[in-house]
N, CA and C atoms as a LAMMPS dump frame, in Angstrom:
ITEM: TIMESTEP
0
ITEM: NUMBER OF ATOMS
300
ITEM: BOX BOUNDS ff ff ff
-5.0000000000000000e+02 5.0000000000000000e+02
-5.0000000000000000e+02 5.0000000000000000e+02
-5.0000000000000000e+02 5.0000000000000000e+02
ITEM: ATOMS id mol type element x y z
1 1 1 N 0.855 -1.171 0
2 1 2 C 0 0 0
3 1 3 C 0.892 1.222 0
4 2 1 N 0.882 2.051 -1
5 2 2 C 1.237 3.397 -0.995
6 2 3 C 0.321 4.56 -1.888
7 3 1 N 1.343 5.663 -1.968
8 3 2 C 0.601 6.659 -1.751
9 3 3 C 1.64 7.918 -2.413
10 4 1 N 0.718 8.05 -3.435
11 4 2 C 1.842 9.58 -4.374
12 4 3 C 0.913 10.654 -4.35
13 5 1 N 1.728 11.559 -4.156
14 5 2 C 1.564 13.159 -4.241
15 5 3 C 0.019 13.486 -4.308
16 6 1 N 0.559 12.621 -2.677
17 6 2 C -0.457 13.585 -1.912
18 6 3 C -0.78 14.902 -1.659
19 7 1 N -1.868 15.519 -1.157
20 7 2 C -2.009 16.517 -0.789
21 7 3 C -1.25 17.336 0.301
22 8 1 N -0.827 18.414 0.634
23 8 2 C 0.015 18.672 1.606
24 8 3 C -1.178 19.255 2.658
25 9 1 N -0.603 18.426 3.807
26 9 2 C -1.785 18.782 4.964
27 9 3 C -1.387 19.874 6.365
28 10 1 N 0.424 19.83 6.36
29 10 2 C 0.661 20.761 6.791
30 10 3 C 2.015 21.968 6.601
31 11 1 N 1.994 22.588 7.625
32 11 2 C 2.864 23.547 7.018
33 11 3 C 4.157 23.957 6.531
34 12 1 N 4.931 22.843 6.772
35 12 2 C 5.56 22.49 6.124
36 12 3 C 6 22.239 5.163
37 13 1 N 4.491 22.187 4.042
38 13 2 C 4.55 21.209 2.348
39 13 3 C 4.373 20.279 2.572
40 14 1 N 4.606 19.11 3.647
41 14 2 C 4.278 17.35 3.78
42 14 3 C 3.314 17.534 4.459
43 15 1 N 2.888 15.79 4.796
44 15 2 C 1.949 15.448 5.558
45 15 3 C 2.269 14.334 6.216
46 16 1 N 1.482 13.679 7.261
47 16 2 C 1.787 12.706 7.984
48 16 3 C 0.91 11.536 7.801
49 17 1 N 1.049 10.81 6.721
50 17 2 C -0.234 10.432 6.324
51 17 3 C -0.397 8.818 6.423
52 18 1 N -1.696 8.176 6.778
53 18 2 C -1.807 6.765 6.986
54 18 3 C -3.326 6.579 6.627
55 19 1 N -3.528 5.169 6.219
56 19 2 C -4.809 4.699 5.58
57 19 3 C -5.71 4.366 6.796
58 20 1 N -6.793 4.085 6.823
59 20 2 C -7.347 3.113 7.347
60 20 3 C -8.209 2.386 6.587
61 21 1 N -8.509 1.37 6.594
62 21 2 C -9.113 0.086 5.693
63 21 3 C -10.77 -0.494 6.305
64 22 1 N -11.482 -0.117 5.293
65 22 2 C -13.002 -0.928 6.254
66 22 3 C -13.444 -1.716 5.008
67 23 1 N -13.856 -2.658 5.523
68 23 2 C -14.913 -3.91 4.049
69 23 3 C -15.999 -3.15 4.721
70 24 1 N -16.611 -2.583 3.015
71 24 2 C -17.937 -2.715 2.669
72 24 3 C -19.082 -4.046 1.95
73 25 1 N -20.186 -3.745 2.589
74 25 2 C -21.057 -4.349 1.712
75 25 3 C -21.247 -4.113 0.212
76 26 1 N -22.222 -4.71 -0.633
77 26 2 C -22.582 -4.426 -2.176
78 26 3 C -23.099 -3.137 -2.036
79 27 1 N -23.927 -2.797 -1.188
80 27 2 C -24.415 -1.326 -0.836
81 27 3 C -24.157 -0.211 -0.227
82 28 1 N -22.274 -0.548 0.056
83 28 2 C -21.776 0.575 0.877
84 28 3 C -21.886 0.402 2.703
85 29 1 N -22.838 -0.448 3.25
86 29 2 C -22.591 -0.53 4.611
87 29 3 C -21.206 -1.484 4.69
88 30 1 N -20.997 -0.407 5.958
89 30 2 C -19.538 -1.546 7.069
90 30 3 C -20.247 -2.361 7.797
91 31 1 N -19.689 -3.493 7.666
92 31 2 C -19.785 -4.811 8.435
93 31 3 C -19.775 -4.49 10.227
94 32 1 N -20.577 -4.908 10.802
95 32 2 C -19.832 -4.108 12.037
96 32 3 C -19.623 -5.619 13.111
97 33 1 N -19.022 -6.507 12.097
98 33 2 C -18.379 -7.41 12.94
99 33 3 C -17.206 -7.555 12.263
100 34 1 N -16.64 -7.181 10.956
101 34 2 C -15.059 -6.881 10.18
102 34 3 C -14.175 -5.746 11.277
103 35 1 N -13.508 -5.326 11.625
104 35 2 C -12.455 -4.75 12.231
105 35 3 C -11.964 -3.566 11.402
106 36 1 N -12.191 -2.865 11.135
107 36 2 C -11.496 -1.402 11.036
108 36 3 C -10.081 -1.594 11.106
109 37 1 N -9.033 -1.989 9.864
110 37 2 C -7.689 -1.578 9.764
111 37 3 C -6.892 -0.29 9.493
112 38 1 N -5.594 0.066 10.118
113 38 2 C -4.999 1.14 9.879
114 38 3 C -3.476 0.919 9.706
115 39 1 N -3.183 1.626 8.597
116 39 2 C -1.751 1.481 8.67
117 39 3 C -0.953 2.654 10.03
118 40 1 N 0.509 2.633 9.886
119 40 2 C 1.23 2.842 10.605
120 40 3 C 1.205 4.597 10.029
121 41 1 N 1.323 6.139 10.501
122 41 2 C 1.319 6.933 9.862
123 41 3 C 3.348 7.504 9.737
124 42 1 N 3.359 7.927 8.541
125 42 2 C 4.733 7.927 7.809
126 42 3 C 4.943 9.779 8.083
127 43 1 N 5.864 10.189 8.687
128 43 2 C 6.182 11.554 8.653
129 43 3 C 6.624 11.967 7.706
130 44 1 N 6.006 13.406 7.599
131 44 2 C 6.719 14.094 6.735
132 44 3 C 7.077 13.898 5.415
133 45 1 N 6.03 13.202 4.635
134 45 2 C 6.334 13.236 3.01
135 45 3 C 4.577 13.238 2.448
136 46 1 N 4.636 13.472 0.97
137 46 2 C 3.735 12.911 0.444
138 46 3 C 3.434 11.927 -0.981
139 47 1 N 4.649 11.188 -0.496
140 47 2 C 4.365 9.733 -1.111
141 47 3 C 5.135 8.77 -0.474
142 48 1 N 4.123 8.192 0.405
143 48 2 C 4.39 6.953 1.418
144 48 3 C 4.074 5.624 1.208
145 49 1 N 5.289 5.063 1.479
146 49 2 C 5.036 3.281 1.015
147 49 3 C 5.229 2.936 2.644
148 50 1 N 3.914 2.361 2.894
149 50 2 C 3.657 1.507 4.061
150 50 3 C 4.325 0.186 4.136
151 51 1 N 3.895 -0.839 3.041
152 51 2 C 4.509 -1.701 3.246
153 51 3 C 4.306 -3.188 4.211
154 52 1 N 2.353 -2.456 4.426
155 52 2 C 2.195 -3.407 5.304
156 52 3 C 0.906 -4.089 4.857
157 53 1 N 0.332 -5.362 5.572
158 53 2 C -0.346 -6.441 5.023
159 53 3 C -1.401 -6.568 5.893
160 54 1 N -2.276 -6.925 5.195
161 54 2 C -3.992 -7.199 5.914
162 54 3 C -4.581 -8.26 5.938
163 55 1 N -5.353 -8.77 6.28
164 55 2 C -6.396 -9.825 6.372
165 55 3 C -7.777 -9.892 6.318
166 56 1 N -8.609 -9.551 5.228
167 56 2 C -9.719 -9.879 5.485
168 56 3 C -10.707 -10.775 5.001
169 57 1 N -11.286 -11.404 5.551
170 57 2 C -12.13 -12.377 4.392
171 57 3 C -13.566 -11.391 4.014
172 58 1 N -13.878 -12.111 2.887
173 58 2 C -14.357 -11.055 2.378
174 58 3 C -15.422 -11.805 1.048
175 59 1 N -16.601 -10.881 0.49
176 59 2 C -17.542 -11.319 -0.63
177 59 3 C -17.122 -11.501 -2.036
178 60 1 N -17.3 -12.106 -2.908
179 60 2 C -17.078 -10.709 -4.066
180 60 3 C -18.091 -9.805 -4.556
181 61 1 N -19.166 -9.712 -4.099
182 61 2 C -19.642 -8.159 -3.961
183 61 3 C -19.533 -7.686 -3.27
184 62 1 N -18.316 -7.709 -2.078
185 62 2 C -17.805 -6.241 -1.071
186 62 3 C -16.677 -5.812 -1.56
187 63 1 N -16.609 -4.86 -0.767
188 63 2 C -15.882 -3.411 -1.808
189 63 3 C -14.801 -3.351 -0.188
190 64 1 N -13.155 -2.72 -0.566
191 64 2 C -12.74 -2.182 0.336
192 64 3 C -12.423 -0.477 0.173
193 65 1 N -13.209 0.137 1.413
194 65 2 C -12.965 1.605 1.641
195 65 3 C -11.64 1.68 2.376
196 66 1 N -10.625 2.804 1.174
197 66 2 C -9.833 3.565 1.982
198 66 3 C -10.11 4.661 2.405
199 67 1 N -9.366 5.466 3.457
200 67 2 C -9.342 7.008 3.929
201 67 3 C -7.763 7.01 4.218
202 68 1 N -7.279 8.095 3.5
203 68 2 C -6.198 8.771 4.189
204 68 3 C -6.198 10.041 4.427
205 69 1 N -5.776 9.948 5.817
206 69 2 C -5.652 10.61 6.814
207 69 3 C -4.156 11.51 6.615
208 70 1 N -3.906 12.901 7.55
209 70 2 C -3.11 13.245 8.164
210 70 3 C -2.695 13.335 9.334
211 71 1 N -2.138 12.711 10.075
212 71 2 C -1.951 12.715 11.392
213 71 3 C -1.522 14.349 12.126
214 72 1 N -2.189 14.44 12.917
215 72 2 C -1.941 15.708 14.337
216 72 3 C -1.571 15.432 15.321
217 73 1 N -0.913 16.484 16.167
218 73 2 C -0.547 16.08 17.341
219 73 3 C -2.645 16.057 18.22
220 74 1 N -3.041 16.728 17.64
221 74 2 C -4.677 16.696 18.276
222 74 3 C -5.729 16.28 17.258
223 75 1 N -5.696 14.866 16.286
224 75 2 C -6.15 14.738 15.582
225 75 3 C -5.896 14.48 14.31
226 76 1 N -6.792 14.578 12.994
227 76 2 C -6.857 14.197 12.459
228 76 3 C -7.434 15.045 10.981
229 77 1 N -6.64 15.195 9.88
230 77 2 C -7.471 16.161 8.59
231 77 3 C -7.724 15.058 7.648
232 78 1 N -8.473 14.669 6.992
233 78 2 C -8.808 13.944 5.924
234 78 3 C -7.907 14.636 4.512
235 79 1 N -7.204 13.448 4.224
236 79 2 C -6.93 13.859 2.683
237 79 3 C -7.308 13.117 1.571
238 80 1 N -8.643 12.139 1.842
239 80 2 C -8.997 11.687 0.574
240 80 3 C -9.614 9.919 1.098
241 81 1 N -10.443 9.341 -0.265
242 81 2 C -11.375 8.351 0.405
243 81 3 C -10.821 7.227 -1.282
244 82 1 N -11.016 6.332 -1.113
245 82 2 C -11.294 5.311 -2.821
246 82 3 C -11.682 4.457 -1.919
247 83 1 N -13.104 3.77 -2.865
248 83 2 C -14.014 2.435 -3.148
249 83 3 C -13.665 1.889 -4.078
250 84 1 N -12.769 0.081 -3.375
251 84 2 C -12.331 -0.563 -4.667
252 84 3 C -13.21 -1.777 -4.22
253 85 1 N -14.032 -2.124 -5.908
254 85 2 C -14.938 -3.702 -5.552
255 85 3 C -13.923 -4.489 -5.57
256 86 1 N -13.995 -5.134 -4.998
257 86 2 C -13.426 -6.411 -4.568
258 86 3 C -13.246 -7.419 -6.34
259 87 1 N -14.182 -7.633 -7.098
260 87 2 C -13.416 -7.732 -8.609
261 87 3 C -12.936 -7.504 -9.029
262 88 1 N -12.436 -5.814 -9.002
263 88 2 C -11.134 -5.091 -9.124
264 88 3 C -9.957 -5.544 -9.155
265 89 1 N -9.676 -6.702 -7.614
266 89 2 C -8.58 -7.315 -7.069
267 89 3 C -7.584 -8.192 -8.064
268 90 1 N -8.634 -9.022 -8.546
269 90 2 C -8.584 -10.317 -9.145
270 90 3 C -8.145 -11.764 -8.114
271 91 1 N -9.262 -11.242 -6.897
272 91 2 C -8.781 -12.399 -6.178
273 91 3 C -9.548 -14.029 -6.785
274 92 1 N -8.793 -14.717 -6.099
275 92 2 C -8.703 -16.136 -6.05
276 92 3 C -9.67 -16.154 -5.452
277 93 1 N -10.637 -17.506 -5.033
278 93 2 C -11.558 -18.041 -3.908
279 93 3 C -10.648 -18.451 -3.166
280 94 1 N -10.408 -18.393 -1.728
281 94 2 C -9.352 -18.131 -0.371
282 94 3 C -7.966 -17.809 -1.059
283 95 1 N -8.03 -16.781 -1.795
284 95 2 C -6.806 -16.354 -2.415
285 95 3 C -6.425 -15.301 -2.012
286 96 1 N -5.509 -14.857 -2.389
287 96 2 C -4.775 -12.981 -2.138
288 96 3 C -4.983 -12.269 -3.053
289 97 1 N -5.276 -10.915 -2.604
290 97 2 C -5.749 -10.019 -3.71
291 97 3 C -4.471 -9.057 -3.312
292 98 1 N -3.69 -7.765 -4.114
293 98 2 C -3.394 -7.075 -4.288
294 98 3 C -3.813 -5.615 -4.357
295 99 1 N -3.193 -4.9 -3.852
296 99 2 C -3.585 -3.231 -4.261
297 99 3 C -2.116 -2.622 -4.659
298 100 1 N -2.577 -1.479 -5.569
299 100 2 C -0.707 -0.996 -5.342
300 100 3 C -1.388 0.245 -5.707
């Protein structure tokens, strides 16, 4: 999972920026027994390679929502959202899907 030229969130010109990951339904609801993932947030740039790995089982008519975030010392600014269906992936049945 990464992330190019991004938006700059603070004053500096960079941002501090990290995803968080939710499975949607075919209709856009969150599961509210799936777990809410987040990556680790990366200082000071805006194009960050995380580098890190998830788990979810999942439909193939659910969709995964990103949000990235900017991290604050009091919070949090949104810099942006993508809905990818899960066909998108090209997963396997109990297979691994990819994002890049």
């Amino acid at each position: 999972l990464s992330g190019r030229d991004l938006v700059s969130k603070d004053r500096n010109g960079l941002s501090d920026p990290f995803v968080t990951i939710k499975i949607l339904d075919a209709k856009g609801t969150r599961y509210p027994n799936i777990e809410k993932k987040s990556t680790k947030y990366i200082n000071e740039t805006l194009n960050p390679v995380w580098g890190e790995t998830f788990q979810f089982q999942v439909k193939s008519t659910d969709q995964v929502f990103c949000a990235c975030w900017d991290k604050d010392i009091f919070g949090k600014d949104s810099m942006g959202t993508v809905t990818i269906p899960i066909p998108s992936l090209g997963l396997q049945p109990r297979g691994e899907g990819k994002m890049g």
